[in-house]
SEPA-24473 format. One record per residue (C-alpha): residue in one letter; x, y, z. Coordinates in steps of 0.25 Angstrom, whole numbers, plus 2048, in hexadecimal, padded with zeros to 3 digits. Example, Ala and Ser with C-alpha at 12.3 -4.5 7.8 and 13.67 -1.06 7.14 Angstrom:
<atom><rest>A</rest><east>831</east><north>7EE</north><up>81F</up></atom>
<atom><rest>S</rest><east>837</east><north>7FC</north><up>81D</up></atom>
END
This chain:
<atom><rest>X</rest><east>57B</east><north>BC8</north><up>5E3</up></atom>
<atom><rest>X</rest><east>58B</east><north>BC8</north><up>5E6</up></atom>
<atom><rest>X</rest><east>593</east><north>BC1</north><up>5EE</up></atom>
<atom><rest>X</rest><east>5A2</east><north>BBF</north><up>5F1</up></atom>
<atom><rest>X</rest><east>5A6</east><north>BB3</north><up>5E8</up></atom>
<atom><rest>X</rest><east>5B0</east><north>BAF</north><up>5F3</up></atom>
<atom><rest>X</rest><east>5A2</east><north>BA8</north><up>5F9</up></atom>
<atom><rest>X</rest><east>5A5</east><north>BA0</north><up>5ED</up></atom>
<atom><rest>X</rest><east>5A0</east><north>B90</north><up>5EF</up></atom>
<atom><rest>X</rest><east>5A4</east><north>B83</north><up>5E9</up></atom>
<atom><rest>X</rest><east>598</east><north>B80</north><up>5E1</up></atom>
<atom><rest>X</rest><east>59C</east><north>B73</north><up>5D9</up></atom>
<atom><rest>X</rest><east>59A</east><north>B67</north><up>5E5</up></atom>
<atom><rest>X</rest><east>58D</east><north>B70</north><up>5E7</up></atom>
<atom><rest>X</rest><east>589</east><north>B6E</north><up>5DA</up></atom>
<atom><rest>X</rest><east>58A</east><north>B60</north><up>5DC</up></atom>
<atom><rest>X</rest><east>584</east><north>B5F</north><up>5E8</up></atom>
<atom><rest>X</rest><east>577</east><north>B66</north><up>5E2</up></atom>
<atom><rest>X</rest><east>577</east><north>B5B</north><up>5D5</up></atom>
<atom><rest>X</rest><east>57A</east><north>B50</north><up>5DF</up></atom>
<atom><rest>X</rest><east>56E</east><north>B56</north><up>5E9</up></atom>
<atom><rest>X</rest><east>565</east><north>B56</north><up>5DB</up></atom>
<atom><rest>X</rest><east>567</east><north>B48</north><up>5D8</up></atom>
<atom><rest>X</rest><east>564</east><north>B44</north><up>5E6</up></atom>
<atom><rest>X</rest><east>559</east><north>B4D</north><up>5E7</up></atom>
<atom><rest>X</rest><east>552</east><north>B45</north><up>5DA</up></atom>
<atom><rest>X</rest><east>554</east><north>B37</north><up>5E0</up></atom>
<atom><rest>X</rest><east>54E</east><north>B3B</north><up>5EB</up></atom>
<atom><rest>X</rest><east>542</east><north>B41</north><up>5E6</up></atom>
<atom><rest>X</rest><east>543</east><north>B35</north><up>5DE</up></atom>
<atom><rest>X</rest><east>540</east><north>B2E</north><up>5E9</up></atom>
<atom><rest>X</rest><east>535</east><north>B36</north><up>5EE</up></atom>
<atom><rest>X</rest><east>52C</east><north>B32</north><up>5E0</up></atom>
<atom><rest>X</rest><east>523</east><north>B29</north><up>5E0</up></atom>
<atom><rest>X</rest><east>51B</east><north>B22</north><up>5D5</up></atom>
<atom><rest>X</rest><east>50E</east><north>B26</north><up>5D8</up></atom>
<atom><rest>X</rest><east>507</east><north>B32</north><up>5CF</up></atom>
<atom><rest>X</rest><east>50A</east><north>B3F</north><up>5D6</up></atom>
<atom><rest>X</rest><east>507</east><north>B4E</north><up>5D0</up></atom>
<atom><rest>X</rest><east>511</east><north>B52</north><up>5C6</up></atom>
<atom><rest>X</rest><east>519</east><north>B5C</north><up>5CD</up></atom>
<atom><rest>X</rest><east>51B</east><north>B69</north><up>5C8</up></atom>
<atom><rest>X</rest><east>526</east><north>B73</north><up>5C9</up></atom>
<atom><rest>X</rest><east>528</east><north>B81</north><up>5C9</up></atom>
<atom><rest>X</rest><east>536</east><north>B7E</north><up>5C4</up></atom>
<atom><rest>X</rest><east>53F</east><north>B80</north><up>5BA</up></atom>
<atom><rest>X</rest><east>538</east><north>B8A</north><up>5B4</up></atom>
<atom><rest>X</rest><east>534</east><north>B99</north><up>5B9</up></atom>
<atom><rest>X</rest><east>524</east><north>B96</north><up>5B7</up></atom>
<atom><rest>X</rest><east>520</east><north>B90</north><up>5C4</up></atom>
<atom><rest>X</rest><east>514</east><north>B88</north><up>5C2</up></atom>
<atom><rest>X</rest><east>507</east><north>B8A</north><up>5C9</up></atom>
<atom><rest>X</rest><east>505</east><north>B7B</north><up>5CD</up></atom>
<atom><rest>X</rest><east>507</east><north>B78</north><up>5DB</up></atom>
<atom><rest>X</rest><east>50D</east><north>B6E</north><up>5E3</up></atom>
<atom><rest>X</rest><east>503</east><north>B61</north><up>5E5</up></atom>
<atom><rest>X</rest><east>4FE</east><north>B64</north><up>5F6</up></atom>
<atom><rest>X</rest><east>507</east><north>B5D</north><up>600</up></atom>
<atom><rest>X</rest><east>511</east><north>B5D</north><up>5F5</up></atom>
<atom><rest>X</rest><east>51E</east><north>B62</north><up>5F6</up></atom>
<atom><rest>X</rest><east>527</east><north>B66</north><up>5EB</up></atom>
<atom><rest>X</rest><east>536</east><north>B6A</north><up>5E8</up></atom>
<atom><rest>X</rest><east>53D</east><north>B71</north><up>5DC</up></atom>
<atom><rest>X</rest><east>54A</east><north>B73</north><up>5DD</up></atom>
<atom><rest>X</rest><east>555</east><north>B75</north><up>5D2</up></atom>
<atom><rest>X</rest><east>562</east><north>B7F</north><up>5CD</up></atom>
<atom><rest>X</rest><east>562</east><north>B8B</north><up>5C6</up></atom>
<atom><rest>X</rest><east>56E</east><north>B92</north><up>5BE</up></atom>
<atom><rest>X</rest><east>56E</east><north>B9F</north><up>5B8</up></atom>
<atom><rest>X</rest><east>579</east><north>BA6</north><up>5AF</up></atom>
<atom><rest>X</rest><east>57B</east><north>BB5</north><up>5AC</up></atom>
<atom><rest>X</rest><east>586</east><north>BBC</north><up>5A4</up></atom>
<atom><rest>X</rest><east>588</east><north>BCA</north><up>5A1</up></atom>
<atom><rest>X</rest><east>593</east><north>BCE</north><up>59C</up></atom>
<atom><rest>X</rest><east>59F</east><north>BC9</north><up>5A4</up></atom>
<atom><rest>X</rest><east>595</east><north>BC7</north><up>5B2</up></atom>
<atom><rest>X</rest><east>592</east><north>BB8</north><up>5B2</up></atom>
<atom><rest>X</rest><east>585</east><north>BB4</north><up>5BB</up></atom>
<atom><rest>X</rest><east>582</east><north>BA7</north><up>5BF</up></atom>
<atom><rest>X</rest><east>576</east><north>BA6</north><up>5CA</up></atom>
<atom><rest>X</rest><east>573</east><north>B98</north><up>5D1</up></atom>
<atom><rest>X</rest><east>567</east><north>B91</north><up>5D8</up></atom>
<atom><rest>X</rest><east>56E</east><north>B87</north><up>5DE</up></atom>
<atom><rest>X</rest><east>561</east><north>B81</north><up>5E2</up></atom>
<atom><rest>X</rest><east>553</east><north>B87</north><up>5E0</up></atom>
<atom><rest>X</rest><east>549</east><north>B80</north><up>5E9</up></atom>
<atom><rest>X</rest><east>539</east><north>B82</north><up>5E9</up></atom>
<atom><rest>X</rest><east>531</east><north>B7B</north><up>5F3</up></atom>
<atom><rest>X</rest><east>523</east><north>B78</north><up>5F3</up></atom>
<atom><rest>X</rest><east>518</east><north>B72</north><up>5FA</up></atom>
<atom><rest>X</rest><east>509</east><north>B70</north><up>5F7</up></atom>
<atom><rest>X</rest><east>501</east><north>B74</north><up>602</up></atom>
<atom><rest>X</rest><east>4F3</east><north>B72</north><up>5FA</up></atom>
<atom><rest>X</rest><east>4EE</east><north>B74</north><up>5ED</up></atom>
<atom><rest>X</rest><east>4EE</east><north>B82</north><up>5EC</up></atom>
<atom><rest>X</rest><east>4FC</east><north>B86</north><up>5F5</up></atom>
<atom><rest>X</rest><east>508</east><north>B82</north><up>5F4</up></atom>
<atom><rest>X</rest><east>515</east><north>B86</north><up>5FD</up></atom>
<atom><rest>X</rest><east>524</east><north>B8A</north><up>5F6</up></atom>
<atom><rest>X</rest><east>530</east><north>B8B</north><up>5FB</up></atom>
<atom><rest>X</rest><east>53D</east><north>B91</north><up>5F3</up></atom>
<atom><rest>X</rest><east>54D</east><north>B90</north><up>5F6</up></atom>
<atom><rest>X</rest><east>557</east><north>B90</north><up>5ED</up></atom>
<atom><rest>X</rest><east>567</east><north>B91</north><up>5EF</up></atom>
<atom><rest>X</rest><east>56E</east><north>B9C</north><up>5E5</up></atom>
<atom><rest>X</rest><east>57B</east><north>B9E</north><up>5DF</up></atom>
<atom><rest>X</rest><east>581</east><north>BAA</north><up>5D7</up></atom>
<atom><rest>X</rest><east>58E</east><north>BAC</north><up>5D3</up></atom>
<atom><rest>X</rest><east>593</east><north>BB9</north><up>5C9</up></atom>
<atom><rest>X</rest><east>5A0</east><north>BBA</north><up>5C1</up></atom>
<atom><rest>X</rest><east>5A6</east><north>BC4</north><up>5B9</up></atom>
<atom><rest>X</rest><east>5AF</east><north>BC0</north><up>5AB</up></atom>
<atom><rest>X</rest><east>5B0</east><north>BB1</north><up>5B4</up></atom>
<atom><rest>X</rest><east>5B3</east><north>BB9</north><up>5C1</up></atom>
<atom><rest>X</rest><east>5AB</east><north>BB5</north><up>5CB</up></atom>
<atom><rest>X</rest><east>5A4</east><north>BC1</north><up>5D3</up></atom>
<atom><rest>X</rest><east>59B</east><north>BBB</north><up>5DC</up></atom>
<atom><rest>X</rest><east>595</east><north>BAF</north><up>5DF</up></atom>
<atom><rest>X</rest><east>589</east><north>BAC</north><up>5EE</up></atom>
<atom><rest>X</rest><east>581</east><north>BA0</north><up>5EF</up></atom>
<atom><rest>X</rest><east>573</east><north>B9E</north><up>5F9</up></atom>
<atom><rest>X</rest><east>567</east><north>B9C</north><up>5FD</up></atom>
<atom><rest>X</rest><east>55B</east><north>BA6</north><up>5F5</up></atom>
<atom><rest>X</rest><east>550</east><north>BAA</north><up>5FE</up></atom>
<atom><rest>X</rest><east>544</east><north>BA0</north><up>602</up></atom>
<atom><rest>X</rest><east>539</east><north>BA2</north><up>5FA</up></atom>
<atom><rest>X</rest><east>52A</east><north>B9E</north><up>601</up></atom>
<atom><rest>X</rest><east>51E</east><north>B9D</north><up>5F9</up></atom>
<atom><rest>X</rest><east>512</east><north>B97</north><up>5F5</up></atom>
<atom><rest>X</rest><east>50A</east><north>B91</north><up>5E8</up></atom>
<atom><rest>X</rest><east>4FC</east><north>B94</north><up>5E8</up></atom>
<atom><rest>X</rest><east>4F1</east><north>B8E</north><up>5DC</up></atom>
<atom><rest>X</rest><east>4EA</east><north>B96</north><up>5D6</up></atom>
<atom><rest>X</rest><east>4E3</east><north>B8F</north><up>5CD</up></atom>
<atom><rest>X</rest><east>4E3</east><north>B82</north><up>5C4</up></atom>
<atom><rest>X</rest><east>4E3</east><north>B84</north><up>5B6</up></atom>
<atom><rest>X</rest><east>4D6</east><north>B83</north><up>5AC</up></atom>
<atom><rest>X</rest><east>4D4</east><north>B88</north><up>59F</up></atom>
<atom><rest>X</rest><east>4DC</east><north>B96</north><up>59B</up></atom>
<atom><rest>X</rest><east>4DE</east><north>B99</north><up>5A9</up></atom>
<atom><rest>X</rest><east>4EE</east><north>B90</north><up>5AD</up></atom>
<atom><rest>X</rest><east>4EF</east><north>B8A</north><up>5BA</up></atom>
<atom><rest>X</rest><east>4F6</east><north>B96</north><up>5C5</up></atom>
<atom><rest>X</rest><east>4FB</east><north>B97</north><up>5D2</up></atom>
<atom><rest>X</rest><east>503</east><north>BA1</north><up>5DB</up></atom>
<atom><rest>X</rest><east>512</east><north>BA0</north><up>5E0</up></atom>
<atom><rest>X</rest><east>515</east><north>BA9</north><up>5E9</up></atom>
<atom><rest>X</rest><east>523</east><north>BAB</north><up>5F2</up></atom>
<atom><rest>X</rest><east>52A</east><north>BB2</north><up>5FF</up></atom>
<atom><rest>X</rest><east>539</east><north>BB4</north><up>5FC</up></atom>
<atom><rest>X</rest><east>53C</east><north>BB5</north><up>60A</up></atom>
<atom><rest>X</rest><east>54C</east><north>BBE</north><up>60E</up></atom>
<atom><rest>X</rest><east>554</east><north>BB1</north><up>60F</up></atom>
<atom><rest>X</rest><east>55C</east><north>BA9</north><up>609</up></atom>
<atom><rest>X</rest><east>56C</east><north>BAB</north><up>607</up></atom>
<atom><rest>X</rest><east>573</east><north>BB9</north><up>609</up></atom>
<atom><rest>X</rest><east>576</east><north>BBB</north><up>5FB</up></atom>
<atom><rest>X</rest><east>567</east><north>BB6</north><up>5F5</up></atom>
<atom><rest>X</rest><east>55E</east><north>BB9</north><up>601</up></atom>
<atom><rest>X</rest><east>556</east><north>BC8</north><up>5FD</up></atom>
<atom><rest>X</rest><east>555</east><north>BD5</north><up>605</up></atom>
<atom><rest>X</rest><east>544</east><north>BD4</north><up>606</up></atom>
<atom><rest>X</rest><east>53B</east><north>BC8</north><up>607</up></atom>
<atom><rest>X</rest><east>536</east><north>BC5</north><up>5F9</up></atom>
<atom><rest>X</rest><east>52A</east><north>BBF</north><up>5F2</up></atom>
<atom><rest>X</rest><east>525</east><north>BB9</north><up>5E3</up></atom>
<atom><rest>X</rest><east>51B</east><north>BB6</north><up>5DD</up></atom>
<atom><rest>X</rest><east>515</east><north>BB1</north><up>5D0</up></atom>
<atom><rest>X</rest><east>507</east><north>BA9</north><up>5CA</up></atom>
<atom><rest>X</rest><east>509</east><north>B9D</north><up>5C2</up></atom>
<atom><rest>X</rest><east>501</east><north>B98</north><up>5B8</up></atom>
<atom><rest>X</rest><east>500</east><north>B8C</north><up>5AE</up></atom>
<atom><rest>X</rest><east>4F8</east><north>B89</north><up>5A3</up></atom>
<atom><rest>X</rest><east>4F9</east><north>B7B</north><up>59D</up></atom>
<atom><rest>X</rest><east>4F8</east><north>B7C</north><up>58E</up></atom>
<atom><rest>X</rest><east>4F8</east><north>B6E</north><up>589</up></atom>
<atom><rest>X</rest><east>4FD</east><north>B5F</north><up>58E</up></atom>
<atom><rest>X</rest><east>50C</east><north>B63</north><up>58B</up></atom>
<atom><rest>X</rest><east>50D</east><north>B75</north><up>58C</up></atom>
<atom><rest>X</rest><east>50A</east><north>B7C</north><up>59A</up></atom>
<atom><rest>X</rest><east>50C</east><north>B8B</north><up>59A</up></atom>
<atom><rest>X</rest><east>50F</east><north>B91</north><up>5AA</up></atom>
<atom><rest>X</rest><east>511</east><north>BA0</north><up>5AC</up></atom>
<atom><rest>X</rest><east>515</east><north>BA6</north><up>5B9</up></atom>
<atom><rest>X</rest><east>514</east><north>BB7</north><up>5BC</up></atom>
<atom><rest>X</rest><east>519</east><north>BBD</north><up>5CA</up></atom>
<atom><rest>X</rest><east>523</east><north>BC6</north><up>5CF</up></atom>
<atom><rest>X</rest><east>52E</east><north>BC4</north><up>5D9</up></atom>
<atom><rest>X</rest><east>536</east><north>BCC</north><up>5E3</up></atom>
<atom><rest>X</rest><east>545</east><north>BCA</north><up>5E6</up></atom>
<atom><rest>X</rest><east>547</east><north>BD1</north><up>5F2</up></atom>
<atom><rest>X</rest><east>551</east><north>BDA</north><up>5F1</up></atom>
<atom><rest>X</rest><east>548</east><north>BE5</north><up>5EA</up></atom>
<atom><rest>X</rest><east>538</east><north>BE9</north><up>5EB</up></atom>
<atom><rest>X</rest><east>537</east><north>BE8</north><up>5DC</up></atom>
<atom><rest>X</rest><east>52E</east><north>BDB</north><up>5D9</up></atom>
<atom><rest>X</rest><east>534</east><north>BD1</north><up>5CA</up></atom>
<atom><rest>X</rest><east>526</east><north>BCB</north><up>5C3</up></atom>
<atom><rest>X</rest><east>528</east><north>BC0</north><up>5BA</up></atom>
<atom><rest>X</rest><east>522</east><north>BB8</north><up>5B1</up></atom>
<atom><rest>X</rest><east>523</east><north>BA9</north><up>5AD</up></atom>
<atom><rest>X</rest><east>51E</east><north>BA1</north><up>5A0</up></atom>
<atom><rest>X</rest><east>523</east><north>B92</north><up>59E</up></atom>
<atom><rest>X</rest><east>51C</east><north>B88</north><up>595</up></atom>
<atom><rest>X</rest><east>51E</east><north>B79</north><up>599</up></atom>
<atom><rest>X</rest><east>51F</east><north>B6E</north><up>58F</up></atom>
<atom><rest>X</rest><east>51B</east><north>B60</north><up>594</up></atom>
<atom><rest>X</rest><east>524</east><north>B56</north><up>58B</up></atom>
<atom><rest>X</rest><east>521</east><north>B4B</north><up>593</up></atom>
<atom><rest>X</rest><east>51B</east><north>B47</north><up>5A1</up></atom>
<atom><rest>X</rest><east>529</east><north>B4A</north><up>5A8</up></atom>
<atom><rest>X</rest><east>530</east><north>B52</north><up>59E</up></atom>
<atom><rest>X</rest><east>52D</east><north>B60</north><up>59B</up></atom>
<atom><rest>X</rest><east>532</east><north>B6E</north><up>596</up></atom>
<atom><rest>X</rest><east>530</east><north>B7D</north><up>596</up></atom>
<atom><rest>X</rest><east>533</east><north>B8A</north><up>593</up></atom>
<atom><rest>X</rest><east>533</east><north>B97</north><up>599</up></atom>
<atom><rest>X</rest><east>533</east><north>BA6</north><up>59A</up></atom>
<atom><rest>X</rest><east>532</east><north>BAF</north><up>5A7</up></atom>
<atom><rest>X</rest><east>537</east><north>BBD</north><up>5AA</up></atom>
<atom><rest>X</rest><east>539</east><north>BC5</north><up>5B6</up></atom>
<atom><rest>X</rest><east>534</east><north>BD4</north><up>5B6</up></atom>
<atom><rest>X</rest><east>53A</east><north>BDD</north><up>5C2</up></atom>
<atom><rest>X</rest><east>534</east><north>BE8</north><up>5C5</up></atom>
<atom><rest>X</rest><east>541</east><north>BF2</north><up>5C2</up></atom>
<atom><rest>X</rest><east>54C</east><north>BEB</north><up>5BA</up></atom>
<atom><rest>X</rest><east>54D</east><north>BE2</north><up>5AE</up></atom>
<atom><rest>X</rest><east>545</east><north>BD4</north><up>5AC</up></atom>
<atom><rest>X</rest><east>549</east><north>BC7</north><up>5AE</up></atom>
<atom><rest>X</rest><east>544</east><north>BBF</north><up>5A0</up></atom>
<atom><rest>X</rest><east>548</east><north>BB0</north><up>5A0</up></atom>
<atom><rest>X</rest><east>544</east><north>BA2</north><up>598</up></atom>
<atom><rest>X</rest><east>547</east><north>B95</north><up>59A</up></atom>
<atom><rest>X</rest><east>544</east><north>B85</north><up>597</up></atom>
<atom><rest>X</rest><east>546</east><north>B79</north><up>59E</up></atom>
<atom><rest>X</rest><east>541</east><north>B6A</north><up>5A0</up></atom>
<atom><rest>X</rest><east>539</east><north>B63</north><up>5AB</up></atom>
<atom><rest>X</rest><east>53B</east><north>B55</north><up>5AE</up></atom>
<atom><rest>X</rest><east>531</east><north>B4D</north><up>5B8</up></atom>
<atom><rest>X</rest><east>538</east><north>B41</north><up>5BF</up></atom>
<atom><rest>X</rest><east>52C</east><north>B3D</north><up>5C4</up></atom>
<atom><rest>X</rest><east>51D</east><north>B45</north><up>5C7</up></atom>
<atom><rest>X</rest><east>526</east><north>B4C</north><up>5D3</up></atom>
<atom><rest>X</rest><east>533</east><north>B4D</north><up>5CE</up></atom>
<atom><rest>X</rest><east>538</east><north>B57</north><up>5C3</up></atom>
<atom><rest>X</rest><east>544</east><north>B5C</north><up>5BC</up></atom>
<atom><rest>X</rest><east>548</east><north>B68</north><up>5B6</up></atom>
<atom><rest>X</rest><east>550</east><north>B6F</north><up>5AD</up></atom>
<atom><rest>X</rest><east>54F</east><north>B7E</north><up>5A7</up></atom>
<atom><rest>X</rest><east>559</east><north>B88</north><up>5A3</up></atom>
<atom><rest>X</rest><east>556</east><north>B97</north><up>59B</up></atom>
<atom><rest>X</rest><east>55C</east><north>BA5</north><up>598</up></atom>
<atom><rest>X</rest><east>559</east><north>BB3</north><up>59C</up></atom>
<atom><rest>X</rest><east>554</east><north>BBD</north><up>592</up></atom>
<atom><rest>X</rest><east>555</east><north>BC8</north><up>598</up></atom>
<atom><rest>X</rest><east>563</east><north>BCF</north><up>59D</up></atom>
<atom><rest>X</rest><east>560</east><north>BD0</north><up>5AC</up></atom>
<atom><rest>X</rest><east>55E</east><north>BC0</north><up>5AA</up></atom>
<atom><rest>X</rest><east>567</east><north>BB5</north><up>5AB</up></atom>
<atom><rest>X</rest><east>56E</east><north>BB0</north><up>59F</up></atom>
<atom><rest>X</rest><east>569</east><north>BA1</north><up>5A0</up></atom>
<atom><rest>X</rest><east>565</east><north>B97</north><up>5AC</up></atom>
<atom><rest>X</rest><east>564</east><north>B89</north><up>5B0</up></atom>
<atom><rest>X</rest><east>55B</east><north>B83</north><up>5B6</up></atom>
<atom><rest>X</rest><east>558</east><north>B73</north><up>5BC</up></atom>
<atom><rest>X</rest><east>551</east><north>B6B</north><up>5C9</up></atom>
<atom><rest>X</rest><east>549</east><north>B62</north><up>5CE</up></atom>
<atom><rest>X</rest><east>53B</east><north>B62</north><up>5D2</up></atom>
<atom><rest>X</rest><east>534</east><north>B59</north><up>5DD</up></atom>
<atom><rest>X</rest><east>527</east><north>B57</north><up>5E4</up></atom>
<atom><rest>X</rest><east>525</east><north>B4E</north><up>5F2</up></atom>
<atom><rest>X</rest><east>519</east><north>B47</north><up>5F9</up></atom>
<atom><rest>X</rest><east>50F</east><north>B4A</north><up>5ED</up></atom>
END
C-alpha cells in the first residue's frame, strides 16, 4: 500500500521513546517476579512455529517485540516496520486458552533514495483461541489448535476489505534433554482477496542452558495464485527468570516474492502464575 510521503513523521524521539518504554517495561516486570518456582513460560515468539503449549490457567501472558524487514529490486527500496507487535493470552483452563493480537506497522518506499511513499497504523485486531489437543507420548508430539478472527479494523491504510481468519496445528516432539522439534501447517486469509495462503513451519530448539537457548528455522507461505513466500531464520532466547524472556532472531527470504532479510527482538512475560 501507498501513501503521500508528505504524511511523513519524525521518527527518531519515537524511537527513543520505544527503547526507553522497553527498559521501563523490564523493571517493571522485574518487579512482578517473585522467587517462588513458577511454570517456565513458553513463547510463541521469535520464531514462526507457535508452540502448542498453553498458558498455565488464570495465567495471563504478553509477547511483545519489533520487527524490521528489507527488500531491494533494483532501484525500489522496501523497508516494512512493526513498530510493536503485541500477542495477548489468557489461560482459561487446561485445555483453552484466549488471544489477543495488535500490532502498530510502518512502510515506507523509495526509488534510487527518492522517497515515494511512506503510512504508519494500526493492523487489524486479531481474536482467537488455543485449544489442547493432546499431550505428547511416544511417536505421537504434544498438538494444539490456534485459530483467529481478523476482524475490518485497524488503521485506513492496514485495515482489509473483508473480515478475515487463520489457522494452523502445532505440534512438538521432544527429542532429547537439549533438541526439541515443533512444526506448525495452516493456511491464512488476508482479506482483500478469496484466495486462502497455507503454510508450513519447522524449527528445532536447542537448550544450551536453563535460561539460554537457540534455534533455527524454515517456513513458507503457499497462496493459492501467485508465487511462494520461502523464508529461514535463527535467533536466541534468554530467560530472565521462569516468566520473563528475551529474544533475538533475524533471517533471509529465498524466494523472490520474499524480503531480502529481517530483524527481529522482544520481550516475553507471564503474570499471576
Amino acid at each position: 500500500m501507498t501513501a503521500n510521503f508528505g504524511h511523513k513523521q519524525n521518527e527518531t524521539p519515537f524511537m527513543k521513546k520505544l527503547i526507553i518504554l522497553f527498559f521501563v517495561t523490564v523493571a517493571t516486570i522485574a518487579a512482578f517476579a517473585q522467587t517462588e518456582e513458577k511454570p517456565e513460560i513458553v513463547t510463541d515468539r521469535p520464531d514462526q512455529t507457535e508452540a502448542p503449549v498453553l498458558v498455565p490457567k488464570g495465567g495471563l501472558q504478553v509477547e511483545t517485540g519489533f520487527i524490521f524487514e528489507r527488500d531491494r529490486e533494483k532501484d525500489l527500496e522496501q523497508k516494512n516496520f512493526t513498530y510493536n507487535t503485541t500477542l495477548v493470552k489468557y489461560g482459561v483452563n487446561d485445555y483453552f486458552e484466549l488471544r489477543l493480537i495488535s500490532e502498530f506497522l510502518g512502510s515506507e518506499a523509495k526509488v534510487a533514495e527518492d522517497p515515494v511513499s511512506k503510512v504508519n497504523g494500526f493492523s487489524p485486531l486479531a481474536l482467537g483461541v488455543k485449544i489442547k489437543l493432546n499431550d505428547e507420548k511416544g511417536f505421537w508430539p504434544q498438538a494444539a489448535f490456534i485459530g483467529h478472527i481478523n476482524l475490518r479494523s485497524g488503521s485506513e491504510e492496514f485495515a482489509p476489505n473483508y473480515t478475515a481468519a487463520d489457522f494452523r496445528f502445532t505440534f512438538a516432539h521432544t527429542l532429547s534433554d537439549k533438541f526439541a522439534l515443533s512444526y506448525n501447517l495452516g493456511a491464512e486469509w488476508d482479506g482483500e482477496t478469496p484466495e486462502a495462503a497455507f503454510l508450513y513451519t519447522l524449527s528445532l530448539g536447542y537448550v544450551i542452558t536453563p535460561k539460554l537457548g537457540v534455534f533455527i528455522e524454515g517456513y513458507s507461505f503457499f497462496p493459492e495464485e501467485g508465487a511462494a513466500d520461502n523464508r529461514v531464520d535463527a535467533g536466541i532466547t534468554y530467560k530472565f527468570s521462569p516468566v520473563i524472556q528475551w529474544d533475538i532472531s533475524g533471517g533471509v527470504g529465498l524466494s523472490r516474492k520474499s524480503p531480502d532479510s529481517f530483524l527481529s527482538t522482544g520481550i516475553s512475560f507471564r503474570l499471576f502464575k
